[in-house]
Residue, then its C-alpha position, 0 to 999 in steps of 0.5 A: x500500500x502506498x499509504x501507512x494509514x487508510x484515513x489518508x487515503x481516503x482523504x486523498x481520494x476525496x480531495x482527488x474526486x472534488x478536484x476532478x469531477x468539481x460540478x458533481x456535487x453541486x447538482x446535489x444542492x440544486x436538485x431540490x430547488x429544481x423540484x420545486x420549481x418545476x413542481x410550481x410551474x406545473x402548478x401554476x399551468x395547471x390552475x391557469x384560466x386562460x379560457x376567461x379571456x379566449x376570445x382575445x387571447x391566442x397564446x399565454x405562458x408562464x415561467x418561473x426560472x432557477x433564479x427565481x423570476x415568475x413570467x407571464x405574458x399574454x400575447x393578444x389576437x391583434x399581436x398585443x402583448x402583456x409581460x409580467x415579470x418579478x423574482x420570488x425573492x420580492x414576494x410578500x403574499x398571494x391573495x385570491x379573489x373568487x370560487x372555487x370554479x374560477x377567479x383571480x391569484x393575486x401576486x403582491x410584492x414588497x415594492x414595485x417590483x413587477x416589471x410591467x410592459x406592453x408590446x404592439x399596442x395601439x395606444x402606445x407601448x407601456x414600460x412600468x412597475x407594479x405591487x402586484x399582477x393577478x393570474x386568472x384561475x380555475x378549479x382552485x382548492x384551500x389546499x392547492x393555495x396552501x401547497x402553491x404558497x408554501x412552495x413559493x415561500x421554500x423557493x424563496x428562501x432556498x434562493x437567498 
């Protein structure tokens, strides 16, 4: 053996593994943010009303990136669209307006952290801040608001 002592082999071995393979590790950490934030998004599609406004609406997105920014845009018949973006990490609380058959998911935020814009519109594109955005929704239950809360609040504190 090349080692007298096996603890220094081992610690030879792990110093060896980190300086070789340095990102293997780390997937480890990111895995469960990962998680949630894909389980959210899931969420979040899944809960989105987008039939309330279908006659003008062709196409709506929501994103939520591993930096923590929540997306939504709506892009309009008459190609206007409507963007909303912030990071979790300004995220006060979710409020919710309506039945349980459909309604609206308030986003609040500390400060006028939502950026606001608008594109192709007739009226004249619109760049501005806001507390807050609201998602239609349908078929929403306490307890899907709970676990969508308590998911945001996990991303939030995991990504500071």
């Amino acid at each position: 053996m090349f080692f007298k002592h096996k603890s220094s082999t081992v610690y030879l071995v792990l110093l060896l593994s980190l300086c070789i393979f340095p990102g293997a590790s780390s997937g480890v950490a990111d895995e469960p943010v990962k998680i949630l934030i894909d389980r959210t998004l899931v969420r979040f599609n899944a809960l989105h009303y987008h039939e309330s406004e279908s006659a003008k609406i062709r196409k709506c997105e929501i994103q939520l990136s591993e930096e923590g920014f929540l997306r939504y845009r709506k892009t309009y018949i008459n190609g206007k669209q409507e963007y909303y973006s912030f990071n979790l990490s300004r995220l006060v609380s979710l409020d919710y307006f309506g039945s349980i058959s459909s309604g609206e998911l308030s986003v609040n935020t500390e400060e006028d952290d939502v950026i606001v814009q608008t594109f192709n519109d007739r009226s004249g594109n619109v760049d501005s801040m806001s507390t807050y955005f609201r998602l239609p929704v349908h078929d929403i239950t306490a307890e899907d608001l709970n676990s969508l809360q308590a998911d945001l609040a996990e991303i939030k504190k995991r990504l500071r």
